[in-house]
N, C-alpha and C positions, 0 to 999 in steps of 0.2 A: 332466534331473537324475535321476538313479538314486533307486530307491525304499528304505525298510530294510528291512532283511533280519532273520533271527532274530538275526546277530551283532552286532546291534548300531550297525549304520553310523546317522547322521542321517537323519531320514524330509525324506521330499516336502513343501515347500511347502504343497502338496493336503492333505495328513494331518494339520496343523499341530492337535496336540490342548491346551486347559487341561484342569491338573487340579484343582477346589478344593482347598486344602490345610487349609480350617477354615471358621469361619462368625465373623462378629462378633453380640456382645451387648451391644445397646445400649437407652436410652432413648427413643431415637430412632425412633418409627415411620416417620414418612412423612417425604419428602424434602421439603427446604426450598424448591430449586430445580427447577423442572416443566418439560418440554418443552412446549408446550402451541401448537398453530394453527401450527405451522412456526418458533418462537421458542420461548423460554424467559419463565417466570413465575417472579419469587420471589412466594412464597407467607406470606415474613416477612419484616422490615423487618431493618436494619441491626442492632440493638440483638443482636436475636434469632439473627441469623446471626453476631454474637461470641459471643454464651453457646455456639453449637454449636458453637465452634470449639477451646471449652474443656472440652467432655463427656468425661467417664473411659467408658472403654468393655473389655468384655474381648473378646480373639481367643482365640478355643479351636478349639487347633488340632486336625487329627483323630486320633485315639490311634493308629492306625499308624503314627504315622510317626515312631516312636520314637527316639532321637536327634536328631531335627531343629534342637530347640534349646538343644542344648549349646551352652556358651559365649558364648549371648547376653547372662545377666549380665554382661558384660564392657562391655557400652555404653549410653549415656545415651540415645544416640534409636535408632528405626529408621525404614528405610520399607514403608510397607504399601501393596502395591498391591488391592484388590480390587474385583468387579464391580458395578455397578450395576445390578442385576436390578427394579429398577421401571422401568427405562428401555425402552419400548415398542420392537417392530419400527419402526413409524410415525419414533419420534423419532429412529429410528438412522439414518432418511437423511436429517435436517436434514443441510447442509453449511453455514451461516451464521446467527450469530444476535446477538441484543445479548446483550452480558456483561450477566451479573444480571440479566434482563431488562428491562436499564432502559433506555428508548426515547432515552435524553438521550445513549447512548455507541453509538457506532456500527455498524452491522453488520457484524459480522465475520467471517471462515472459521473454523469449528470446531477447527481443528488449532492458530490462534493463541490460543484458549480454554480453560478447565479447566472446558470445561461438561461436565456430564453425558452429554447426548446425542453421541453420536457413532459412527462404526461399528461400534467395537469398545467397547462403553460401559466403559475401565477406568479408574478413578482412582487414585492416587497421592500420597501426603499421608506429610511426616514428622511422626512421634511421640515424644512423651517415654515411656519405658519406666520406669511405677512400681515393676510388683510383677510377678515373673515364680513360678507356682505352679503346678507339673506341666506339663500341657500347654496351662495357659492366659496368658496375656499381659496384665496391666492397662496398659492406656497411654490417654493424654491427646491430645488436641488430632485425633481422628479423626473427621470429619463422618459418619460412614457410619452409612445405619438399618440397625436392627436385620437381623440375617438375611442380611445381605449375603454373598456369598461370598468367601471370603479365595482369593487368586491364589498372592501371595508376598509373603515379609517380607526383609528383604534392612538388615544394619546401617548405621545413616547415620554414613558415614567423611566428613569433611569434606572433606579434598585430595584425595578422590576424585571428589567432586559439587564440587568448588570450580569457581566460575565468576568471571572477573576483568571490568570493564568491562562492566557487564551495563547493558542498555538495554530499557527497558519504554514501553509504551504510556500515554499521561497517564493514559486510564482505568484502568490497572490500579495505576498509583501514586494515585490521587484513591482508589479500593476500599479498599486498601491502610490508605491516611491517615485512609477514614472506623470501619472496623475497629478500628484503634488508639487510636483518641481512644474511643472504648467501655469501653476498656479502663485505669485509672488504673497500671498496673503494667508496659504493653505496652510494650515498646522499638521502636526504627528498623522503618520497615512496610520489610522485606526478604522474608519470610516469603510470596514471589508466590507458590507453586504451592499456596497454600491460599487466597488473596483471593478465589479465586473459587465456594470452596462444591466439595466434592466431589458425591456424589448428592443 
C-alpha cells in the first residue's frame, strides 16, 4: 500500500491517526462499568445504570474547528463516538467477558459486546441534541465520564442506520427489558447499543 504524500493521497494503514475533536462534561466521574481480573465489574446496580443513561452532559467541541457544526440544529439526535480513556492497557486485551459483569449471562467475545474494554476502547451511543451554543453541544442519554475524549459526532439519520430483522442475544433483550422497567416513561427496549453501558 503506498504511503501519503504531501498531496494529499490516503495514508498507510501503519499511520492510522485519531484526532480528539473535543472533550465531554459530565457529572459523571468514574465509570460504572470496570474491567477488572480479565472481566468486567458493574460497580452499580440496574436502577443507577438508568439514571446514567439519562445524564445531560455537554461536548465542547475544540474552537478550531470552526464551522464544524453548522447545520447541526437541523436534527433531533446524533451519534457520538468517543474514547474511553479510563480503560487500562491491561483491559484492552480482554477478548471475552460477561455482559454487565453479570456471571448469570454468558461469556462472551468482546466484539459481540458494548463493553468498554476492548482494543480500540471507542464507544458509540446515540443522543438527543438539547441545546446547541457556540461550540458546545448539550445532549441527553450519553454514558460517558467526565473528560472523555470526543472522536466524532456524526447526525443520527434513521434510513441510514435503519436495520430490518434485527436479532439479539436473550441477554441483551433481558438488559434491555430490565433498563426499561426503571424507567415509567421508557418505550419498547430497541435502544441495544446503549443496554450495555458505554465507559
Amino acid at each position: 500500500m503506498e504511503r501519503a504524500s504531501e498531496s494529499g493521497r490516503t495514508s498507510n494503514a501503519s499511520d492510522m491517526r485519531l484526532r480528539r475533536v473535543g472533550v465531554v462534561r459530565s457529572v459523571l466521574k468514574r465509570p460504572s462499568l470496570v474491567p477488572q481480573r480479565g472481566d468486567l465489574n458493574m460497580k452499580t446496580g440496574v436502577k443507577k445504570a438508568h439514571k446514567e443513561r439519562s445524564t445531560i452532559v455537554e461536548l465542547v467541541i475544540d474552537e478550531d474547528l470552526t464551522g464544524i457544526l453548522d447545520g447541526i440544529d437541523g436534527f433531533s439526535h446524533l451519534m457520538v463516538l468517543y474514547w474511553a480513556h479510563m480503560v487500562t492497557d491491561e483491559a484492552r486485551s480482554i477478548t471475552r467477558v460477561h455482559p454487565m459483569g453479570r456471571k448469570e449471562f454468558p461469556l462472551t467475545g468482546v466484539f459481540a459486546t458494548c463493553s468498554p474494554a476492548r482494543p480500540n476502547p471507542i464507544s458509540a451511543t446515540a443522543v438527543q441534541l438539547i441545546e446547541h451554543r457556540g461550540n458546545v453541544l448539550v445532549v441527553d442519554g450519553l454514558e460517558a465520564v467526565d473528560g472523555s475524549p470526543l472522536i466524532d459526532i456524526k447526525p443520527y439519520i434513521p434510513y441510514y442506520y435503519r436495520a430490518h430483522n434485527v436479532r439479539m442475544p436473550d441477554w441483551v433483550i433481558r438488559i434491555g427489558r430490565e433498563l426499561d422497567e426503571k424507567s415509567p416513561s421508557s418505550g419498547p427496549a430497541h435502544d441495544t447499543e446503549r443496554f450495555e453501558g458505554g465507559e
